[in-house]
C-alpha positions in Angstrom: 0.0 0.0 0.0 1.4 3.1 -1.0 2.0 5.6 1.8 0.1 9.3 1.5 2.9 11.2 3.2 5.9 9.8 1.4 4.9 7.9 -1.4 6.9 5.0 0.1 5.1 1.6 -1.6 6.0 -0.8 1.3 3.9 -0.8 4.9 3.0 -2.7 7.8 -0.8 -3.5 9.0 -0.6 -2.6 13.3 -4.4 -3.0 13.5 -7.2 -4.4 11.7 -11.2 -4.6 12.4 -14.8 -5.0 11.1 -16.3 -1.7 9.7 -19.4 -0.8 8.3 -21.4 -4.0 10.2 -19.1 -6.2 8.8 -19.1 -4.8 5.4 -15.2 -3.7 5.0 -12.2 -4.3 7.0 -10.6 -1.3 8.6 -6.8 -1.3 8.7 -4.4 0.9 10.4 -0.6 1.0 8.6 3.0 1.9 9.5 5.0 3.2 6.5 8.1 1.2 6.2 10.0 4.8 5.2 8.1 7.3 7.0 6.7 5.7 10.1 3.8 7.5 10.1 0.2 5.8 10.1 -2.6 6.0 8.1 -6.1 4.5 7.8 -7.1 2.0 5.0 -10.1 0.3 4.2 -10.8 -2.6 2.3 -14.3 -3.8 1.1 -15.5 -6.6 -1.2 -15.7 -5.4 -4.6 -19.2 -6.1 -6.0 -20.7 -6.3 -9.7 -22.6 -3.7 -10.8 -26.5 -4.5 -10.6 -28.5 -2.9 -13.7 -32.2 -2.1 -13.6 -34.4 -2.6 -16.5 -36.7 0.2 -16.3 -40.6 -0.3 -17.5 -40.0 1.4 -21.0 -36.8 -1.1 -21.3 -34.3 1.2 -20.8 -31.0 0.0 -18.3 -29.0 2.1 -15.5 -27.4 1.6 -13.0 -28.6 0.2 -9.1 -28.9 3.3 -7.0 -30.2 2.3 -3.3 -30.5 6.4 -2.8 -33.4 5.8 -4.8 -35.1 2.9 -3.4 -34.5 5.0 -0.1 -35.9 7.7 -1.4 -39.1 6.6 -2.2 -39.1 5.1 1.5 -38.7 8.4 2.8 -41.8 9.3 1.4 -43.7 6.4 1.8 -43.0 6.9 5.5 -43.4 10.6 6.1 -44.8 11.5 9.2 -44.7 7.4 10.1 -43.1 6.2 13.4 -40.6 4.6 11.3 -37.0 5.0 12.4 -34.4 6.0 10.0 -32.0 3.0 10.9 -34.8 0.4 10.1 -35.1 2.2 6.4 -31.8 2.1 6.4 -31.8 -1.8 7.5 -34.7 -2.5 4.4 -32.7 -0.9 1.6 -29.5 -2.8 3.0 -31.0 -5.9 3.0 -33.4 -5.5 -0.8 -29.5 -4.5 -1.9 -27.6 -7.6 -0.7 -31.1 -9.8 -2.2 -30.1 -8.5 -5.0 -26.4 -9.3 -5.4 -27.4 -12.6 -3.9 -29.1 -13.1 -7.0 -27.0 -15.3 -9.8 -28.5 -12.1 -12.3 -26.9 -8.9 -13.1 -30.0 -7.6 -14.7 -33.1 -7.3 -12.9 -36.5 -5.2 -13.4 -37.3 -2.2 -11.5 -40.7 -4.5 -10.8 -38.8 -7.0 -9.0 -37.4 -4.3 -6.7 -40.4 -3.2 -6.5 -42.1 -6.2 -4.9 -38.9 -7.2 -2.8 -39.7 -2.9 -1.4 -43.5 -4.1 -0.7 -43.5 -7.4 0.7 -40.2 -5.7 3.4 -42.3 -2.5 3.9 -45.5 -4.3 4.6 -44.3 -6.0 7.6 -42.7 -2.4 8.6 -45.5 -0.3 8.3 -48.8 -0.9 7.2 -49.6 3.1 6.3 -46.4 3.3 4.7 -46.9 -0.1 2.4 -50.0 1.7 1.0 -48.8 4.7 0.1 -45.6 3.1 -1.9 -47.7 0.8 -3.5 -50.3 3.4 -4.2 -47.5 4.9 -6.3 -45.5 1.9 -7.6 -48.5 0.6 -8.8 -50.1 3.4 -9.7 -53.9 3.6 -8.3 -56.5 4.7 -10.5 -59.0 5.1 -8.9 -60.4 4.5 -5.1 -61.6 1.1 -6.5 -58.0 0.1 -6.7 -56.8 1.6 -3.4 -60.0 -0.3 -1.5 -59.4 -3.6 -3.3 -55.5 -2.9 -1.6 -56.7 -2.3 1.6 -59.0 -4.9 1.5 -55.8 -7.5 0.5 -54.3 -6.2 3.5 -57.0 -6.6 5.8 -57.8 -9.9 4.8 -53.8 -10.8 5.5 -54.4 -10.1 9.2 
């Protein structure tokens, strides 16, 4: 690893520990030249996911949007940031899990609604109120109705 102060190439690890939940490794370095320290961090490198929008179009996984639309579903909810923050974690690693590296926004979709469901019931209606894109009040009874009848 090439030291920041010196440009030295050669270091030695003094510390290393679990970051980010588990997610990276955090190491602490000596420089070999230098001797002074510096903080690296090393996480698993991980294939891009892409989303195939409704009108067939492709970009690029972006979990700030799948937490953005949470955000909204669960405005003025009782749900804490942490446990949105838990959701879009776990949807993401479901879907790098997954043997595909193409996968429709639908499919995210559903993995959002079947997580937030179980999270918030006022929440789950308004997201699929919009992912689904209610009509009418027919549609948003016949939702409620689904939901009621799951209790």
């Amino acid at each position: 690893m090439k030291c920041p102060y010196c440009g030295y190439l050669e270091s030695k690890v003094v510390d290393s520990r679990p970051a980010d939940e588990g997610a990276s490794i955090r190491r602490r370095r000596e420089c070999l030249a230098c001797h002074k320290r510096f903080t690296t961090y090393e996480t698993m490198e991980s294939l891009p996911l892409m989303v195939i929008k409704k009108d067939g179009s492709r970009q690029s996984f972006d979990r700030n949007k799948v937490m953005g639309g949470l955000i909204r579903a669960c405005e003025k909810r009782p749900v804490p940031y942490q446990d949105l923050e838990g959701l879009v974690a776990e949807i993401e690693q479901v879907l790098q899990n997954q043997m595909e590296r193409e996968i429709s926004s639908a499919q995210i979709g559903e993995l959002v609604m079947e997580r937030l469901k179980k999270l918030d019931e006022v929440a789950y209606v308004r997201f699929a109120s919009v992912y689904r894109q209610f009509k009418d009040i027919n549609t948003f009874m016949h939702e409620l109705n689904k939901l009621l009848e799951d209790k």
